[in-house]
C-alpha positions as CSV (number, residue, x, y, z in Angstrom):
1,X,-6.9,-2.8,-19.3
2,X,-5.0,-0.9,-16.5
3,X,-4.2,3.0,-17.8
4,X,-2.2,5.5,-15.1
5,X,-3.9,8.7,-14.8
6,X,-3.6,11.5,-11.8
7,X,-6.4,10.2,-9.4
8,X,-6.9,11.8,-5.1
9,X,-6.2,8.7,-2.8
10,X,-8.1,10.3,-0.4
11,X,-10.6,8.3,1.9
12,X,-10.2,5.0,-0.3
13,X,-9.3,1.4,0.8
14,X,-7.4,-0.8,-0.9
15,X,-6.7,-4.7,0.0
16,X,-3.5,-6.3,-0.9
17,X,-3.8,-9.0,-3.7
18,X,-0.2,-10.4,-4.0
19,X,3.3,-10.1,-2.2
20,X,6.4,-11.4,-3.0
21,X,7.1,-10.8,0.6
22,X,4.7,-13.0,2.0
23,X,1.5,-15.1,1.2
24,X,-1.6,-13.0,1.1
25,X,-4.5,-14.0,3.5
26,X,-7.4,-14.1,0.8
27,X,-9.9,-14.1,4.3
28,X,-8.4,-11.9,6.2
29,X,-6.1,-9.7,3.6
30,X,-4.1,-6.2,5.3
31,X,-6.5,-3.6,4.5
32,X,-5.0,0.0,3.8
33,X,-6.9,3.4,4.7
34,X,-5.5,6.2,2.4
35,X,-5.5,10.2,3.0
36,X,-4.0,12.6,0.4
37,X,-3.8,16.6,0.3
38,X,-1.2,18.8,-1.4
39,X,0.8,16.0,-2.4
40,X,1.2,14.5,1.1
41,X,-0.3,11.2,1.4
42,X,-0.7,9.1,4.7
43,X,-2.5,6.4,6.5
44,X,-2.9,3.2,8.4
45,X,-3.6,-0.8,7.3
46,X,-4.4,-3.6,9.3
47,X,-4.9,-7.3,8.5
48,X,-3.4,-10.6,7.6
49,X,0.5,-10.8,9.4
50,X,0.2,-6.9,10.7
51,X,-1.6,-6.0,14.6
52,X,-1.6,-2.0,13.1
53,X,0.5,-0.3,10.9
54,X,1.0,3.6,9.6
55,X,2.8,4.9,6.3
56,X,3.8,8.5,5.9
57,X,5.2,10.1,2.3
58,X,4.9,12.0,-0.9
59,X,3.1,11.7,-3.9
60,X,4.6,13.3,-7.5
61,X,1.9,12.7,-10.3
62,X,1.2,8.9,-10.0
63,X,4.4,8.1,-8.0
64,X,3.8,7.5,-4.4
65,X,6.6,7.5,-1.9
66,X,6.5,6.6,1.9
67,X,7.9,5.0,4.7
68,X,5.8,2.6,6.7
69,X,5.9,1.0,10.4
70,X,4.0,-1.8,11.9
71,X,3.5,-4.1,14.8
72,X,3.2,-7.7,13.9
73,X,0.9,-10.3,15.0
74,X,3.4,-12.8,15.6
75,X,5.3,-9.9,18.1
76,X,7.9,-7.3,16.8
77,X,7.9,-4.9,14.6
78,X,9.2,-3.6,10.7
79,X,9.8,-0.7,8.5
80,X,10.6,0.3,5.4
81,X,10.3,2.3,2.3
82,X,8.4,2.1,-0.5
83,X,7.3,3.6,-4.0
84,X,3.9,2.8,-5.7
85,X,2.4,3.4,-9.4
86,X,-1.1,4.1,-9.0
87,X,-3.1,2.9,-12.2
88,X,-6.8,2.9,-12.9
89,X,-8.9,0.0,-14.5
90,X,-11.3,0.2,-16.9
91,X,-13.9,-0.2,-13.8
92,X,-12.6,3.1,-12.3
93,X,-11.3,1.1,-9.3
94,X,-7.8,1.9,-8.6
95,X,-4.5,-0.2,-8.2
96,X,-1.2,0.2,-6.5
97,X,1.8,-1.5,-7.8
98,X,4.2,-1.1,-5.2
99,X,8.0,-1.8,-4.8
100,X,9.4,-1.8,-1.1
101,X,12.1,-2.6,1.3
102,X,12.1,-3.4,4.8
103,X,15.1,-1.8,7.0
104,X,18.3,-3.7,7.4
105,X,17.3,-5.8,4.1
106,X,18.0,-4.4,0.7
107,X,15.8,-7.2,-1.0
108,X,13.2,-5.8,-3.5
109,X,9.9,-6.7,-2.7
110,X,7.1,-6.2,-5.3
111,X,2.9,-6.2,-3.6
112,X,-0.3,-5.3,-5.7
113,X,-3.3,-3.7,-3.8
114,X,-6.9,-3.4,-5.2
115,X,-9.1,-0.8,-4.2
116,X,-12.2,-2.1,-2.9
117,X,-15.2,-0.1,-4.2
118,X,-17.8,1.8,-1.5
């Protein structure tokens, strides 16, 4: 069972497990880096269709907010925004359930990331 509950992002990995946006490389799935300190959270993620990428935002309770850039592998780049829901298993691990748009698109996208344990 997933609860929510007020957990620091900071120094843990997460892998993504699912995107409406694409289908997720289980070998070689984009790997997020997270910081967080006094409500600012930021990093970077690398993997599956993205080269390198870097995210920038807020975080209110377990709402995360940021906007994200990255090069792509196949050449060119996006952006977007997006807001997450962090939630914590009964494992301890951590889970993102995020909702994001890329620029110039107003589709709703919807991705889950798994934190992977140290």
């Amino acid at each position: 069972m997933w609860t929510i509950g007020t957990v620091n992002l900071n120094g843990r990995k997460f892998v993504m497990v699912s995107s409406t946006a694409s289908v997720v490389n289980r070998n070689s799935p984009t790997e997020f880096l997270y910081r967080e300190a006094d409500g600012v959270v930021w990093g970077s993620y690398t993997g599956d269709t993205v080269t390198l990428g870097r995210f920038v935002g807020t975080r209110a309770g377990d709402l995360v907010s940021i906007s994200y850039a990255h090069a792509l592998k196949a050449g060119g780049t996006a952006g977007g925004q997006s807001s997450s829901r962090v939630e914590t298993g009964d494992d301890g691990l951590l889970r993102l359930i995020e909702e994001f748009t890329f620029e110039g698109d107003d589709t709703r996208h919807v991705s889950v990331c798994a934190e992977v344990p140290d």
